[in-house]
C-alpha positions in Angstrom: -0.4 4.2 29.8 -3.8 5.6 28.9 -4.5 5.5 24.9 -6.4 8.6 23.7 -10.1 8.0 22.7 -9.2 9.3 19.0 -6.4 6.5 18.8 -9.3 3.7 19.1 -10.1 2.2 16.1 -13.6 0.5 17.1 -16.3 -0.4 19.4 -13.9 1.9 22.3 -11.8 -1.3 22.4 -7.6 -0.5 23.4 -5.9 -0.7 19.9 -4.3 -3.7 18.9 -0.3 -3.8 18.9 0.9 -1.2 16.2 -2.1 1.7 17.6 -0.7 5.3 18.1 2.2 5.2 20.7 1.0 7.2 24.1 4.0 7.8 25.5 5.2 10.9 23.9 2.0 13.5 24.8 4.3 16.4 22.2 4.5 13.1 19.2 3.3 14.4 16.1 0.1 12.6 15.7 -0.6 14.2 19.4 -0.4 17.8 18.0 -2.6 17.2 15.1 -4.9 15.0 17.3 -5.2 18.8 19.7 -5.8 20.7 16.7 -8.5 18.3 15.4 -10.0 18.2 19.1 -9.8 21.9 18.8 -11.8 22.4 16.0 -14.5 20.2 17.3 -14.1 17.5 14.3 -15.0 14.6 16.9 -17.8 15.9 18.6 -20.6 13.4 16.6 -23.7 14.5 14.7 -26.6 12.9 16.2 -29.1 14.9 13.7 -26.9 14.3 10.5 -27.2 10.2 12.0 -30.8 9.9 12.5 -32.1 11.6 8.8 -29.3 9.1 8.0 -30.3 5.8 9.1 -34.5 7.2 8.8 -33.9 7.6 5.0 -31.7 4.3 4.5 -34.3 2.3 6.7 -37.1 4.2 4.4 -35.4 3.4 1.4 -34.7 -0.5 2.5 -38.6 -0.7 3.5 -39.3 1.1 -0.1 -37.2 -1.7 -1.8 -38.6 -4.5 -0.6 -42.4 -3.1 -1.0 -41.7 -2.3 -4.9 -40.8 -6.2 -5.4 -44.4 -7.1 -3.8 -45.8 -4.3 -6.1 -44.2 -5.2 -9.1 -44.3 -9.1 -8.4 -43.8 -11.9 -10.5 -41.7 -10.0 -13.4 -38.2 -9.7 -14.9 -39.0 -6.1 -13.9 -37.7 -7.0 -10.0 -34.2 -6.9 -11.4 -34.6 -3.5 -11.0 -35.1 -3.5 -7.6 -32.6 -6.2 -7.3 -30.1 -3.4 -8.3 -32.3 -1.1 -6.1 -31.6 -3.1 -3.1 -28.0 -3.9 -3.6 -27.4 0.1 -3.7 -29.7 0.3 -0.4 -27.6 -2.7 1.5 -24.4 -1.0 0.9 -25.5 1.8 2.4 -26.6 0.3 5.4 -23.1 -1.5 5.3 -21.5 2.2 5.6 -24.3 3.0 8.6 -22.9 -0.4 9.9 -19.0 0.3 9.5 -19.6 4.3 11.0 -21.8 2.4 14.1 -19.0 0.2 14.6 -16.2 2.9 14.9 -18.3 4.3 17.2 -19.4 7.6 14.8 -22.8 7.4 15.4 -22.8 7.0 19.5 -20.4 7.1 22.1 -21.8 4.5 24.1 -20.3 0.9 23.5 -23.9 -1.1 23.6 -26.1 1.6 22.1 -23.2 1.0 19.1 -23.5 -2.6 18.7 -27.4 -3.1 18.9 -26.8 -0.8 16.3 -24.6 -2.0 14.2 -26.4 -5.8 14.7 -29.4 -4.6 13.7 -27.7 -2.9 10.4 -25.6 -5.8 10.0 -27.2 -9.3 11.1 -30.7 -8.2 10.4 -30.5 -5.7 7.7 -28.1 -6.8 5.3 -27.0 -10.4 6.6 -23.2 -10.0 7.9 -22.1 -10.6 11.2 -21.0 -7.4 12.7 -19.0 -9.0 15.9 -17.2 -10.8 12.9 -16.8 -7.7 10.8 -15.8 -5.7 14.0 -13.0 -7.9 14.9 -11.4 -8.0 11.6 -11.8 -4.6 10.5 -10.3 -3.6 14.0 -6.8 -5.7 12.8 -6.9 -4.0 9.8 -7.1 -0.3 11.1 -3.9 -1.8 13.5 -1.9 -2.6 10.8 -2.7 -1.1 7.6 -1.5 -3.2 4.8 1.2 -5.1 6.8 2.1 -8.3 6.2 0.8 -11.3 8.1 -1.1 -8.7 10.4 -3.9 -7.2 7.8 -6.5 -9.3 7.2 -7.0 -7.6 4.2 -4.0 -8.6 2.4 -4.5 -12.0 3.2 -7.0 -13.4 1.1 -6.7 -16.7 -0.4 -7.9 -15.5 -4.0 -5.6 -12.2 -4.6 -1.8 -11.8 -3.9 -0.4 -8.5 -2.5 3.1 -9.3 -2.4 5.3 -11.0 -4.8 6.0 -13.6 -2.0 2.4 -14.3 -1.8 2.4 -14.9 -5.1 5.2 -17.5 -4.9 4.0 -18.8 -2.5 1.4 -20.2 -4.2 0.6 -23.8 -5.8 0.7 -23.6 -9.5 -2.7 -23.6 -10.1 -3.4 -20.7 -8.1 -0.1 -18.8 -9.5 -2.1 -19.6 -12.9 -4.8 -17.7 -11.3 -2.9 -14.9 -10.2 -1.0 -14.3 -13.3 -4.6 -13.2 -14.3 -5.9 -11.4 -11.1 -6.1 -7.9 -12.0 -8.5 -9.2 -14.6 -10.4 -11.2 -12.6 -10.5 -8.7 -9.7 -13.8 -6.7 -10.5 -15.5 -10.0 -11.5 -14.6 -11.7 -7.9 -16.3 -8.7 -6.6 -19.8 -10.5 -7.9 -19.3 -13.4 -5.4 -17.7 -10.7 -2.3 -21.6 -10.5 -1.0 -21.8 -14.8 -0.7 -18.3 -14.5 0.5 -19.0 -12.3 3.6 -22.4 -14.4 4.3 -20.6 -17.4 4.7 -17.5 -16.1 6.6 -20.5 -14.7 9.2 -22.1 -18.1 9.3 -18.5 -19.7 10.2 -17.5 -17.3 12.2 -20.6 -17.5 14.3 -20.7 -21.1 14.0 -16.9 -21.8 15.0 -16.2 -18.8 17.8 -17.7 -18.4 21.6 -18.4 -14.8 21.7 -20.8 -12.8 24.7 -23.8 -12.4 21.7 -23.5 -15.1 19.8 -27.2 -15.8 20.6 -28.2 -12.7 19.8 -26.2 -12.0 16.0 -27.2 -15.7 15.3 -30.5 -15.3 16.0 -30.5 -12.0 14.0 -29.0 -13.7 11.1 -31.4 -16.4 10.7 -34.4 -14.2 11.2 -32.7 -11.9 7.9 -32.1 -15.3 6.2 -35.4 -16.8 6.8 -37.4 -13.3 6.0 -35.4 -12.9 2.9 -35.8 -16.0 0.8 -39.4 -16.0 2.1 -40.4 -12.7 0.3 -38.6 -13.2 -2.8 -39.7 -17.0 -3.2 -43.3 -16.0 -1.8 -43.4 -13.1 -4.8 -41.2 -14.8 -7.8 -41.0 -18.2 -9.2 -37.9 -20.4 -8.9 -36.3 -19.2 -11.8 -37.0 -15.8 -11.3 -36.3 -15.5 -7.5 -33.0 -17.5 -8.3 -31.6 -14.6 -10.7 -33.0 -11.9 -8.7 -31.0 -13.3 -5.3 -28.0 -13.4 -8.3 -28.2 -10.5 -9.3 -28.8 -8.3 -5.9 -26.3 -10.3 -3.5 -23.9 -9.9 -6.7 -24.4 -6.4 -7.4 -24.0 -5.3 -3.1 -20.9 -7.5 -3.1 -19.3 -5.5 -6.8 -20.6 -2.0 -5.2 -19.5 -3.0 -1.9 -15.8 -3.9 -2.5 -15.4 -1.1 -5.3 -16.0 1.3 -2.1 -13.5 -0.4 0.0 -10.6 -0.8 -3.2 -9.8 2.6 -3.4 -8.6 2.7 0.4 -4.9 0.7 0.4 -4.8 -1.5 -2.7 -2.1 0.0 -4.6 -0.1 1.6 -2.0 2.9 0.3 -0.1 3.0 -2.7 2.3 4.7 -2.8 5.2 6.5 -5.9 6.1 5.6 -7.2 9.7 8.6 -6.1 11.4 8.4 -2.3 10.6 8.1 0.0 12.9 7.0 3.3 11.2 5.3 5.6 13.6 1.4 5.2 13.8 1.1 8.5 12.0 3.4 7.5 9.1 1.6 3.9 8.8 -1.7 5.4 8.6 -1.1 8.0 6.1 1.6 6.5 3.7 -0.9 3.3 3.1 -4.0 5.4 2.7 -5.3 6.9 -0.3 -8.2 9.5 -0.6 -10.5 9.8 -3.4 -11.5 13.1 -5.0 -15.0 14.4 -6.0 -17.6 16.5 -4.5 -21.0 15.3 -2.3 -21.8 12.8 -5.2 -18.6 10.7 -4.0 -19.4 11.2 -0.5 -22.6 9.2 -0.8 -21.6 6.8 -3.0 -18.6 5.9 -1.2 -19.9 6.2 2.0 -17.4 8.7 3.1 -14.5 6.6 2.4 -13.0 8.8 -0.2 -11.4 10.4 3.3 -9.5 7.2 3.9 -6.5 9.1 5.6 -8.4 11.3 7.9 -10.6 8.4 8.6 -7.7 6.0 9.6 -6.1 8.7 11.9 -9.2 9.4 13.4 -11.9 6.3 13.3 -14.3 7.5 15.7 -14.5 11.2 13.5 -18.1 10.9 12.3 -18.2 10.9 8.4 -19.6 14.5 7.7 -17.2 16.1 9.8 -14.1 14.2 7.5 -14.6 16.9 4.5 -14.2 19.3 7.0 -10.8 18.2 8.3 -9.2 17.2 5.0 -7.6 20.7 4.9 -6.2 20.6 8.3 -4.9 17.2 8.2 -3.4 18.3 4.3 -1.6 20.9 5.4 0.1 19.0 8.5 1.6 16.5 6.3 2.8 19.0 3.6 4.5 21.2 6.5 6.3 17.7 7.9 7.1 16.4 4.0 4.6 13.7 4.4 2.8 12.2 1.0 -0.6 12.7 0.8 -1.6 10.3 -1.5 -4.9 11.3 -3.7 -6.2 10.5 -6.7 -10.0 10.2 -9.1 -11.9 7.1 -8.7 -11.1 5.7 -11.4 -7.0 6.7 -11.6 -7.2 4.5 -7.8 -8.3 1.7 -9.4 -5.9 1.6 -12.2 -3.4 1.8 -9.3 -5.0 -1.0 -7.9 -4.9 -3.2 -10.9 -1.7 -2.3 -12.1 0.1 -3.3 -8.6 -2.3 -6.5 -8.8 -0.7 -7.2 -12.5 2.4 -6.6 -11.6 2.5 -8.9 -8.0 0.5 -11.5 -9.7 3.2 -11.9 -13.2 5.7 -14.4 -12.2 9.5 -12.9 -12.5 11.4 -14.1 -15.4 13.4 -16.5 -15.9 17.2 -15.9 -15.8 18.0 -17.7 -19.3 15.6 -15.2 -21.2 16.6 -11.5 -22.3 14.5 -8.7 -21.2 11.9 -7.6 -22.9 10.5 -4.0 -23.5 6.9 -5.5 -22.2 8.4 -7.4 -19.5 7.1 -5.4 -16.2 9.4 -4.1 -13.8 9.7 -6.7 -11.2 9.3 -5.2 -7.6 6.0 -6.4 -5.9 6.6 -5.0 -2.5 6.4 -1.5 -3.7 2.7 -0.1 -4.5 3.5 2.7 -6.9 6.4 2.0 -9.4 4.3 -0.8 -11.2 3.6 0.1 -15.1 2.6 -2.8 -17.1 2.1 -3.0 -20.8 -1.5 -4.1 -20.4 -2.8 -1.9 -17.6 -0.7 1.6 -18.5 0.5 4.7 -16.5 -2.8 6.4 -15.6 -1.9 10.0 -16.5 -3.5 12.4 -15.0 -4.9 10.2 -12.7 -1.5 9.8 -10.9 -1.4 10.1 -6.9 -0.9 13.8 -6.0 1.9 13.5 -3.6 2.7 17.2 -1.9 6.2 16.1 -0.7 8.2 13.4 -1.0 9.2 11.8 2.3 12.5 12.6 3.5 
């Protein structure tokens, strides 16, 4: 069967297993995918894309000519902060280029996106690419998102006990820890690309390793070129730590929080997408500094949508789950993060033991459920609850 160009997740590659079924042209993610074709929300925005990447490769070149500028002074923490900003925008450009926003052709794409990624900012995009592709497949599904399994954080309750003891000591903790691991997400990602690279055959290997050295290489050679050891040390600290904190608080928002599927479900591509996304309020000020993933549940029912056009179909898209009783799960930045960190508190407690009477600050021990988890140290976030429009029936 023939999978709809607005079912593809990235780079025009055919879904993984778990992608939009095709086999029912009158299913209900078919008729919203008409009325979204209708309305032109996939056409792309070439001109809205090029004052895009002209500005963040102005900004990048702006960056690095302030450190010469300023040179040898504490004062290039500055523009270590400056640059950290400037490469996580270039990783949004990089994530857009790889859904295939910015072009519909599949190699105009990835020279794009390895020249955002390998050279610009220092990830491998093939790597990227491939991983974020599983994730859009299975959204927060067990042993099938990539996302959810990370050897640092637990998700589920059986991730958690799972575990050796020293890492369940770690986890008791994690929803403390969480914002501070985001400091070492940037060195993280750079060495992940360097195994990746090293360890997998792929068509352009030559090419994205090649890339990757030569933004390596380049890198290290202005900042110890301009700054003494100390200082170029702490400034590399400070900028790869600050991309990987403002990087990861972009993505957190997205799923962390919200339920997880076990692997043997077999909810309806629609349903998965939307029930384990969460959108972020705010006006153009999120939209920047988010990159456009405050729309995380238009986005993961239509990838290739290119990000100015996902304000525009919010309404639509609203509206079609309220008139079907689907949740539509949004919430303010900071209320999704206090989700976050109250599911991540509650997975990461250990249950307690049988001998020993409840307490009232015992929390309520259910880690496969995203949004039931109140804890005595990270409480209910008021206001800042999800905004469900129906409850699933």
């Amino acid at each position: 069967m023939r999978v709809p160009a607005a079912e593809t997740a990235l780079t025009g590659q055919r879904p993984l297993s778990g992608s939009p079924p095709a086999r029912a042209q009158g299913s209900e993610y078919a008729q919203l995918s008409r009325q979204i074709k209708q309305a032109g929300l996939l056409q792309r925005r070439p001109a809205y894309y090029t004052g895009k990447i002209i500005f963040t490769a102005a900004a990048l070149g702006a960056g690095w000519a302030a450190l010469v500028l300023v040179g040898d002074s504490w004062w290039t923490l500055a523009v270590a902060a400056f640059l950290a900003v400037m490469f996580t925008q270039a990783g949004f450009l990089g994530h857009d280029a790889g859904h295939r926003q910015i072009c519909g052709s599949r190699q105009a794409a990835y020279v794009l996106g390895i020249l955002i990624g390998n050279l610009a900012i220092g990830l491998s995009y093939g790597w990227w690419v491939g991983k974020h592709n599983r994730h859009h497949a299975h959204p927060n599904t067990v042993d099938a998102d990539p996302d959810i399994m990370l050897s640092v954080l637990a998700f589920t309750g059986a991730q958690a006990r799972s575990s050796g003891r020293a890492a369940r000591l770690v986890l008791r903790y994690q929803a403390y820890l969480f914002f501070p691991m985001l400091l070492l997400e940037a060195f993280s990602l750079h060495v992940a690309s360097i195994r990746a690279l090293a360890s997998r055959a792929s068509r352009h290997r030559a090419w994205e390793t090649a890339l990757l050295a030569a933004h390596a290489v380049s890198y290290l050679a202005v900042v110890l070129l301009v700054l003494s050891p100390v200082k170029a040390a702490v400034f590399i600290v400070v900028q790869q730590g600050l991309f990987g904190l403002y990087l990861g608080s972009s993505f957190a928002p997205n799923h962390k929080g919200m339920p997880i599927l076990s692997a043997a479900d077999r909810t309806d591509f629609l349903r998965r997408q939307v029930l384990t996304s969460r959108n972020v309020r705010g006006g153009w000020l999120t939209d920047f500094a988010l990159g456009g993933l405050n729309y995380q549940i238009e986005h993961h029912l239509f990838p290739s949508m290119p990000r100015p056009n996902l304000r525009h179909s919010q309404a639509l898209i609203r509206e079609f789950c309220q008139q079907r009783d689907l949740p539509y799960c949004q919430s303010s930045l900071l209320g999704s993060y206090a989700q976050a960190l109250r599911h991540l508190n509650t997975v990461g407690r250990p249950a307690p033991r049988r001998a020993r009477p409840a307490r009232h600050r015992d929390l309520p021990q259910d880690p496969g459920t995203a949004n039931n988890a109140v804890g005595a140290v990270f409480p209910p976030a008021g206001d800042d609850k999800p905004h469900v429009l129906h409850e699933l029936k």
